[in-house]
C-alpha positions as CSV (number, residue, x, y, z in Angstrom):
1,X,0.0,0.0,0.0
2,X,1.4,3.9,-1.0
3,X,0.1,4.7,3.1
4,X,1.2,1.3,5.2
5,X,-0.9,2.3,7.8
6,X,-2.9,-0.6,9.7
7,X,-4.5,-0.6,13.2
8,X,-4.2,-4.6,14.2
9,X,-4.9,-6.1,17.3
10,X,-4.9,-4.6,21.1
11,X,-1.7,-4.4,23.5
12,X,-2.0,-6.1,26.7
13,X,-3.9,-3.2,28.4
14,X,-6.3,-3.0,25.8
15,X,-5.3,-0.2,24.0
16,X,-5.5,-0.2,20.4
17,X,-2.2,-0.9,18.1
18,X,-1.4,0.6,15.2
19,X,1.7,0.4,12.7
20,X,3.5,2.5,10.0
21,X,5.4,1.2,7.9
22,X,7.1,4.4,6.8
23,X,10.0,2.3,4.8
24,X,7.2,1.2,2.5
25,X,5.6,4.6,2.3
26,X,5.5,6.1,-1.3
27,X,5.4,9.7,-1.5
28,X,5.1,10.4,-5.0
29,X,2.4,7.6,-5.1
30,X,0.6,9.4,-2.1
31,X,0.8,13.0,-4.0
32,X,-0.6,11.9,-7.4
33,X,-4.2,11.4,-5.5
34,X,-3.5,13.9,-2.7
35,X,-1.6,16.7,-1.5
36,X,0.6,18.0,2.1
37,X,-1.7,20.0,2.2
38,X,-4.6,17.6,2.3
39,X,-2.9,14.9,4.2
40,X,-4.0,16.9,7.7
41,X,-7.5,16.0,6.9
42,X,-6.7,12.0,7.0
43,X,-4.9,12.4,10.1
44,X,-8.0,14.3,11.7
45,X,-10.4,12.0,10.5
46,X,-8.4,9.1,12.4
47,X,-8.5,11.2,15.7
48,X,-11.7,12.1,14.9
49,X,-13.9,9.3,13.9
50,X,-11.2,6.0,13.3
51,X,-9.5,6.3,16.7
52,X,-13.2,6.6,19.0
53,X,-14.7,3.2,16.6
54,X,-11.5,1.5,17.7
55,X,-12.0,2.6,21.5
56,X,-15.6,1.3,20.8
57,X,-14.6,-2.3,19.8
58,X,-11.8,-2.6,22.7
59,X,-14.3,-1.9,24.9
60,X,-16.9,-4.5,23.4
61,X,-13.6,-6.9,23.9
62,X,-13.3,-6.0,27.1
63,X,-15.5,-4.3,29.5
64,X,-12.9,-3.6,32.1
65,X,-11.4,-1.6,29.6
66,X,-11.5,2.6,30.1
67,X,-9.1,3.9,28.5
68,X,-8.9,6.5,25.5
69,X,-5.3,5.4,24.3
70,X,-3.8,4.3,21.8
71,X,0.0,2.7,21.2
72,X,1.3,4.0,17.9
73,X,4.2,1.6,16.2
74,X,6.1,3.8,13.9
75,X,8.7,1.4,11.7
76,X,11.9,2.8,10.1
77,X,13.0,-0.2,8.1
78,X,14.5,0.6,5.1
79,X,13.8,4.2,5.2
80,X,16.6,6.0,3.0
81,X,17.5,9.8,3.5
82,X,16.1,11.1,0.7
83,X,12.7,10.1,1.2
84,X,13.0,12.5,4.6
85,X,12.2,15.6,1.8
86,X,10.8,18.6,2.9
87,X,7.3,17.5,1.9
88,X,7.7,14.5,4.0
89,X,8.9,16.8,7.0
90,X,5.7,19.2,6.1
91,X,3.2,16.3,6.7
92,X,5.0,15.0,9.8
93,X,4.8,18.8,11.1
94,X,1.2,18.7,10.1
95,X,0.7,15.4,12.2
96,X,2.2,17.1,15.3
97,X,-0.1,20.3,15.5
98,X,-3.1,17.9,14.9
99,X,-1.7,15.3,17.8
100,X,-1.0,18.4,20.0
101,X,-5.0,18.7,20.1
102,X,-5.1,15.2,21.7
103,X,-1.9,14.7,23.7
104,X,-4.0,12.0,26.3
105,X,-4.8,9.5,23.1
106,X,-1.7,8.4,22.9
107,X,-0.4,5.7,25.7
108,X,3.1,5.5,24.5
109,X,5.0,4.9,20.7
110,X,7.0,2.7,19.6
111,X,10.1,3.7,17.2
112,X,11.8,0.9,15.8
113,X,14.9,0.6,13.5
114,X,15.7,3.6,14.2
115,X,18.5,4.3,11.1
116,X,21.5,6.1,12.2
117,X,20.8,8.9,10.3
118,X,17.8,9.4,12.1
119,X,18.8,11.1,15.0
120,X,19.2,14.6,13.2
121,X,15.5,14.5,11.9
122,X,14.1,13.2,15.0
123,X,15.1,16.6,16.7
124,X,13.4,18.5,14.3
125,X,10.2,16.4,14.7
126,X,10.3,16.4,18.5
127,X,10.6,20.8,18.3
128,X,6.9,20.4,16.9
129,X,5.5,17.8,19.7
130,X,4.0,19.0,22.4
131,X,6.4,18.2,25.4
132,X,4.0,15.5,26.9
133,X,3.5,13.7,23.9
134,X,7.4,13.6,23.3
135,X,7.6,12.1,26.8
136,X,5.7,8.8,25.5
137,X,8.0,8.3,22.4
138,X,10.6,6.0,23.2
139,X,13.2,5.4,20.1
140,X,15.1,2.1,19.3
141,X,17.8,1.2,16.7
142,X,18.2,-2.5,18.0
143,X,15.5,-4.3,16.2
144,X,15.4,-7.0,19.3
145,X,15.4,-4.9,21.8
146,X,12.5,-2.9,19.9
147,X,10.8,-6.6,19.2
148,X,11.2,-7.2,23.2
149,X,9.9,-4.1,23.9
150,X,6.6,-4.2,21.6
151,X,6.2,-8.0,22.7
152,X,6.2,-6.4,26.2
153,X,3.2,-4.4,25.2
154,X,1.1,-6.5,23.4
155,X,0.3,-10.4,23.0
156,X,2.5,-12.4,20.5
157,X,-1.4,-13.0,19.0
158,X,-2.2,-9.6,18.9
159,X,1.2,-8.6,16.7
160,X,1.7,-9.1,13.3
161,X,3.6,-11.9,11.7
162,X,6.4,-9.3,10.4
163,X,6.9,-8.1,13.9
164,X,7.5,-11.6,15.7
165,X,4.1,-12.0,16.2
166,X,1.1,-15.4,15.6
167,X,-1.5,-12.4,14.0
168,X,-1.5,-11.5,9.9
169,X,1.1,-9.6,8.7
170,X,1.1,-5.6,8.1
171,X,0.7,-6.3,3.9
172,X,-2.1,-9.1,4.6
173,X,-3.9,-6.8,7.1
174,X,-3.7,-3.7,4.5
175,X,-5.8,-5.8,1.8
176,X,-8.4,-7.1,3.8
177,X,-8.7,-3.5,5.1
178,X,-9.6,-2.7,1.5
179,X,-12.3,-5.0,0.9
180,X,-13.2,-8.1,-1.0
181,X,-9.5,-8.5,-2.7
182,X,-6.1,-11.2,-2.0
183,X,-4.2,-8.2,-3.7
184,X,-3.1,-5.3,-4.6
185,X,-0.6,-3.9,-6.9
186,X,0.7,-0.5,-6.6
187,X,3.7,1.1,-8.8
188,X,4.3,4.4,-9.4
189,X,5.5,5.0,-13.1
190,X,7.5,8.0,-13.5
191,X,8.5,9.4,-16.6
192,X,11.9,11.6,-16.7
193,X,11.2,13.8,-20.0
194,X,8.5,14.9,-22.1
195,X,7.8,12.0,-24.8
196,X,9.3,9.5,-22.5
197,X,7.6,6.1,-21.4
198,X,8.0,3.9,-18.9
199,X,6.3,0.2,-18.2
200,X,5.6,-2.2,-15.2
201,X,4.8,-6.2,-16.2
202,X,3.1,-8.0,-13.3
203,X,1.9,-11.8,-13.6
204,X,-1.5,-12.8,-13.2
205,X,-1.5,-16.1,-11.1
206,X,-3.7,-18.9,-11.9
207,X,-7.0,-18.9,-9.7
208,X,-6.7,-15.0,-9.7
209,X,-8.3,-12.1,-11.3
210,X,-7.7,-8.5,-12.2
211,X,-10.8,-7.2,-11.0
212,X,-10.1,-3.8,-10.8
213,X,-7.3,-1.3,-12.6
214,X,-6.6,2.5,-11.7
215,X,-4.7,5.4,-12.9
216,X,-4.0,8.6,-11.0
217,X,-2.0,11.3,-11.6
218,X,-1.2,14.4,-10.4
219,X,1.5,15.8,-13.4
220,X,1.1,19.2,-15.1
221,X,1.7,16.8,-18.4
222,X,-1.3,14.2,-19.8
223,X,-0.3,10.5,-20.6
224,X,-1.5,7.6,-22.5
225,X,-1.5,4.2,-20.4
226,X,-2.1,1.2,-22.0
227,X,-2.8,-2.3,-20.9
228,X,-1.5,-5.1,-23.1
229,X,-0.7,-9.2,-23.3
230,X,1.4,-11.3,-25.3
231,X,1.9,-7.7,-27.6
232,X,-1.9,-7.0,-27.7
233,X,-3.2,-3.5,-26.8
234,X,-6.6,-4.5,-24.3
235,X,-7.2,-1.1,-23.5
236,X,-5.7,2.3,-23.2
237,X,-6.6,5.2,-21.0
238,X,-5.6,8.8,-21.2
239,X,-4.6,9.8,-17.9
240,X,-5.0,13.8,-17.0
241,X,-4.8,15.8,-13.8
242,X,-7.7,18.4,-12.9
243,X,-6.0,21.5,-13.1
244,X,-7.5,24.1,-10.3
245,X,-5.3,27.2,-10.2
246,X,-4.1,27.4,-6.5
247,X,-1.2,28.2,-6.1
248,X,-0.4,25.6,-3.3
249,X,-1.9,23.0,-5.5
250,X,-2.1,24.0,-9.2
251,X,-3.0,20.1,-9.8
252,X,-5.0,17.5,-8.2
253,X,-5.2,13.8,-8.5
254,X,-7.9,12.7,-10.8
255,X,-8.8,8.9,-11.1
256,X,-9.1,7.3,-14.9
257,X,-10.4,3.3,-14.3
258,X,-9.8,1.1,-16.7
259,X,-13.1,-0.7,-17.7
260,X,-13.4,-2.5,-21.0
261,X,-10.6,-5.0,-20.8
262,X,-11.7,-5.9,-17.0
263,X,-12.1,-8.5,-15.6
264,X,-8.8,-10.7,-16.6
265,X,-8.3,-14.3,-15.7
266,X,-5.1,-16.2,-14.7
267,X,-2.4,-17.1,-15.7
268,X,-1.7,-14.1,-18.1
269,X,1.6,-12.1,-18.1
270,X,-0.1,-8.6,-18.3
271,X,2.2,-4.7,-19.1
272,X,1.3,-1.2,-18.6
273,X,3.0,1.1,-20.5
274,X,2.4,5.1,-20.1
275,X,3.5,7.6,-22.6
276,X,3.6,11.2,-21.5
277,X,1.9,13.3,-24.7
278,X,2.2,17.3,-23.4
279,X,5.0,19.4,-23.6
280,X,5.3,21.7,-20.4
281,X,5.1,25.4,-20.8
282,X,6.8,27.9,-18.7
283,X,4.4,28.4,-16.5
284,X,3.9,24.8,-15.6
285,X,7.5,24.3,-15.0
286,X,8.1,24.0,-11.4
287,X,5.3,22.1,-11.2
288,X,5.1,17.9,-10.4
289,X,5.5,16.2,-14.1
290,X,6.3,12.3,-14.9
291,X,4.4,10.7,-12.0
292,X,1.8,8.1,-13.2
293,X,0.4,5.7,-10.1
294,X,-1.2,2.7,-10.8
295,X,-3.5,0.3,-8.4
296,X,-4.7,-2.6,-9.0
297,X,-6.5,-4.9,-7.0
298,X,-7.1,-9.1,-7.5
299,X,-9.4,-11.2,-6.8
300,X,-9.6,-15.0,-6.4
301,X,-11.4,-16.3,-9.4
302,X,-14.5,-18.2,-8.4
């Protein structure tokens, strides 16, 4: 998923659990449907709304339980420096004012693999927390001792299978949080200069089917995707932004479905290619260009 984001399972206490993946977390992906700007929203609807359904069902599963809390697993596997960019810095910031408004939701969090280089960013981050909510963050490098530490927390059933745990993993727990799919695909094609392509091939299994294929974008530029097998055009889709003129987002994502190739049965080798057709004018030339995202989502076939 572009936002591996998952609440699983309930620590010890009863407090729900939730994990980000932030290694996994694809930025360009995220801005070709969305914006910085709009990713405060998400994180207020969670507080909001998510977070008191959550307390709802912990209490369902346990009466005794009255607490408002919540333990927060933030993961920093494979997280490279340059994906710490100052748009990633702006939604972090914008996650800090909004948790500022609830500093009591939060029991404690959880940092784990904690890359060297982290240490520099982590002071920025902790200038925007309110000081009681930096109190609860505890940071670890060592992934054992940050295993030991969650395992502390919550019940080797209530953690995930990629964290040393008996529940589903974060990836298995992000489809079924999507609905009635085994899969999903998501790849971000990005093309460097105007006229260029760029192509992603993905197998169908047997017993599987493409039920469902997306294109969003967000680039100043237009494209052409097209779906093919065995050198056969199925389908092709012209992918376009929705231009709106503000300054702080000229373009926003706009979804084009595929829909008369679908569905597609296993086995079947299946490529995407996307061509970008526009030349960029001046006065589109700081703005995002190249970034095509595509999602698709499998089914078993019945």
């Amino acid at each position: 998923a572009l936002y591996p984001y998952s609440y699983i399972g309930n620590a010890k206490n009863g407090c729900p659990v939730s994990y980000f993946s932030t290694g996994r977390l694809s930025v360009e992906g995220l801005l070709c449907f969305s914006s910085v700007a709009r990713t405060g929203g998400f994180f207020w609807h969670s507080y909001q709304f998510t977070f008191k359904d959550l307390i709802r069902k912990a209490q369902e599963k346990n009466p005794d339980f009255v607490r408002c809390e919540a333990i927060n697993i933030i993961d920093l596997k494979g997280l490279q420096p340059s994906q710490l960019s100052s748009e990633v810095m702006d939604v972090l910031k914008g996650l800090g004012k909004i948790s500022d408004l609830f500093p009591e939701t939060m029991h404690c969090m959880l940092v784990l693999n904690a890359p060297s280089f982290f240490a520099l960013s982590w002071r920025v981050i902790k200038s925007f927390l309110d000081p009681r909510t930096a109190a609860k963050i505890e940071v670890y490098s060592s992934e054992k001792r940050g295993t030991e530490r969650l395992l502390e927390l919550v019940d080797s059933s209530e953690v995930p299978s990629d964290y040393g745990g008996k529940g589903p993993s974060t990836i298995e727990q992000s489809v079924m949080d999507i609905g009635p799919y085994s899969r999903l695909i998501t790849e971000v094609l990005r093309i460097k200069k105007t006229g260029g392509s760029a192509d992603y091939t993905f197998e169908l299994k047997n017993g599987e089917t493409l039920s469902k294929l997306e294109v969003y974008t967000r680039s100043a530029s237009s494209g052409e995707v097209s779906l093919s097998s065995q050198s056969k055009t199925l389908e092709t889709v012209h992918a376009t932004a929705k231009e709106t003129g503000a300054e702080d987002v000229p373009f926003v994502g706009k979804l084009t479905p595929f829909q008369t190739s679908l569905p597609i049965q296993g086995p079947a080798t299946l490529k995407l290619e996307c061509v970008d057709k526009d030349s960029i004018t001046k006065k589109k030339a700081g703005f995002s260009v190249g970034y095509f995202l595509i999602v698709g989502y499998f089914s078993e076939t019945k």
